[in-house]
C-alpha positions as MATLAB code, in Angstrom:
seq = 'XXXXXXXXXXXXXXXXXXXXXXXXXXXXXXXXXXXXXXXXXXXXXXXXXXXXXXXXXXXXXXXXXXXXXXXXXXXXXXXXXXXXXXXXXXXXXXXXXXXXXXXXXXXXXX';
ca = [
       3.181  -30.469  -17.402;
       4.377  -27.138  -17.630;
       2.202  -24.374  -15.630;
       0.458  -21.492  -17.335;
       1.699  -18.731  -14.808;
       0.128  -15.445  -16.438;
      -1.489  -16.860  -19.328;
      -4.744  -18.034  -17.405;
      -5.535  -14.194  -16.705;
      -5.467  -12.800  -20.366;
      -9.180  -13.540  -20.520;
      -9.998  -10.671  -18.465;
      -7.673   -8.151  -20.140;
     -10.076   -8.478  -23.764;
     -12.427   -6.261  -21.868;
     -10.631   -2.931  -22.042;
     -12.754   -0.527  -19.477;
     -12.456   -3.258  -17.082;
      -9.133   -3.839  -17.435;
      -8.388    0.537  -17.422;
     -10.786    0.602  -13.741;
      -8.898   -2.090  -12.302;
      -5.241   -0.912  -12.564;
      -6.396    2.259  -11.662;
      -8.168    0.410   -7.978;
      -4.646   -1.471   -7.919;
      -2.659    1.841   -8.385;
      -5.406    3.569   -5.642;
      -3.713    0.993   -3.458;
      -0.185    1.518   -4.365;
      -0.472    5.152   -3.412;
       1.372    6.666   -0.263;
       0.931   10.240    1.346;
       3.861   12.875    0.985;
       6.069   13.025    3.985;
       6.346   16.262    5.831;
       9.715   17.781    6.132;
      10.807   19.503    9.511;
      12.829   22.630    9.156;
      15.830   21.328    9.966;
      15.451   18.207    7.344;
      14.404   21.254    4.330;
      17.551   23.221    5.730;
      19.890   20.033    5.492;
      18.783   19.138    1.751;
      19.003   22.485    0.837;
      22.415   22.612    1.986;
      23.389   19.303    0.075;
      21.530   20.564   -3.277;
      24.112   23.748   -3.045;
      27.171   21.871   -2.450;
      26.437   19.266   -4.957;
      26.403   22.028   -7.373;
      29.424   23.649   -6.707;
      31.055   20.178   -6.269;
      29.671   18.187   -9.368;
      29.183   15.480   -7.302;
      26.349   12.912   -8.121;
      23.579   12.393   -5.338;
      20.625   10.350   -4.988;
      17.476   12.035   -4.936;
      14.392   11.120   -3.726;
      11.415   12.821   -4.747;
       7.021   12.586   -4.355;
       5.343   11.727   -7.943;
       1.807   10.573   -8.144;
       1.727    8.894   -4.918;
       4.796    7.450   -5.317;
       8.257    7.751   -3.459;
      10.714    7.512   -6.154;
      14.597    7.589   -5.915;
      16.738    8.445   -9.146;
      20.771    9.451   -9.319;
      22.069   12.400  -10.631;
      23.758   15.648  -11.026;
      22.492   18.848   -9.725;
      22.769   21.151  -12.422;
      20.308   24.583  -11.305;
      18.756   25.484   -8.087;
      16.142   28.393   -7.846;
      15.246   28.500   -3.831;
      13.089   31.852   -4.627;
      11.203   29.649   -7.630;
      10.956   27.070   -5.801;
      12.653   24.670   -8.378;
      15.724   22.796   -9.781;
      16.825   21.336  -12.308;
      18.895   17.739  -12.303;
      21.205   15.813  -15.102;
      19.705   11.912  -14.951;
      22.390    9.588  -15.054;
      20.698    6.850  -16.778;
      19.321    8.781  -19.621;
      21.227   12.139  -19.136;
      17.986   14.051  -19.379;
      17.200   17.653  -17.814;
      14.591   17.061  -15.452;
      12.940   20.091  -13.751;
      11.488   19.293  -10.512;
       9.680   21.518   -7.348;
      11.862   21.688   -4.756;
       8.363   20.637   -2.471;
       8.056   17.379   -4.313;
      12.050   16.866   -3.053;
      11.631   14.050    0.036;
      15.229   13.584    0.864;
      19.570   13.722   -1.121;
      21.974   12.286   -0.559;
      25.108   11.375   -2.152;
      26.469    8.735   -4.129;
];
């Protein structure tokens, strides 16, 4: 007997609104609160965003999206302190991403 794993479930997703107001409870749940930086943690990424430019070296970045903590790899290609932006190369894709420098949680590199 083999089991039916997922396949039981598919009942409930022929009801669309249903289906659309329960991800969005299960996402509700998913979400997390933005971490707040000290002064010396801003000062320490900001330092690391510079010499990753100048260096070309890749870095991990984690950033704040949606509720989410999320954690990509790339290269630092534009920082704007005074804008309050920058602008990173994504490895996997090699897209231009343009990102607040507040929605930056922590970089490191590679």
């Amino acid at each position: 007997m083999e089991p039916r794993g997922m396949k039981k479930w598919r009942p409930f997703a022929t009801m669309p609104e249903q289906f659309i107001g329960l991800k969005e409870i299960i996402n509700k749940q998913v979400e997390v609160a933005q971490p707040v930086l000290t002064e010396e943690q801003m000062e320490q990424m900001n330092f690391t965003l510079i010499e990753a430019l100048h260096t070309n070296k890749q870095v991990y970045l984690t950033y704040y999206k949606n509720g989410q903590s999320i954690t990509d790899t790339g290269f630092i290609q534009f920082v704007d302190s005074l804008g309050n932006l920058f602008v990173f190369i994504d490895e996997i894709f090699e897209l231009k991403n343009k990102m607040k420098l507040s929605e930056l949680i922590d970089v490191r590199f590679v």
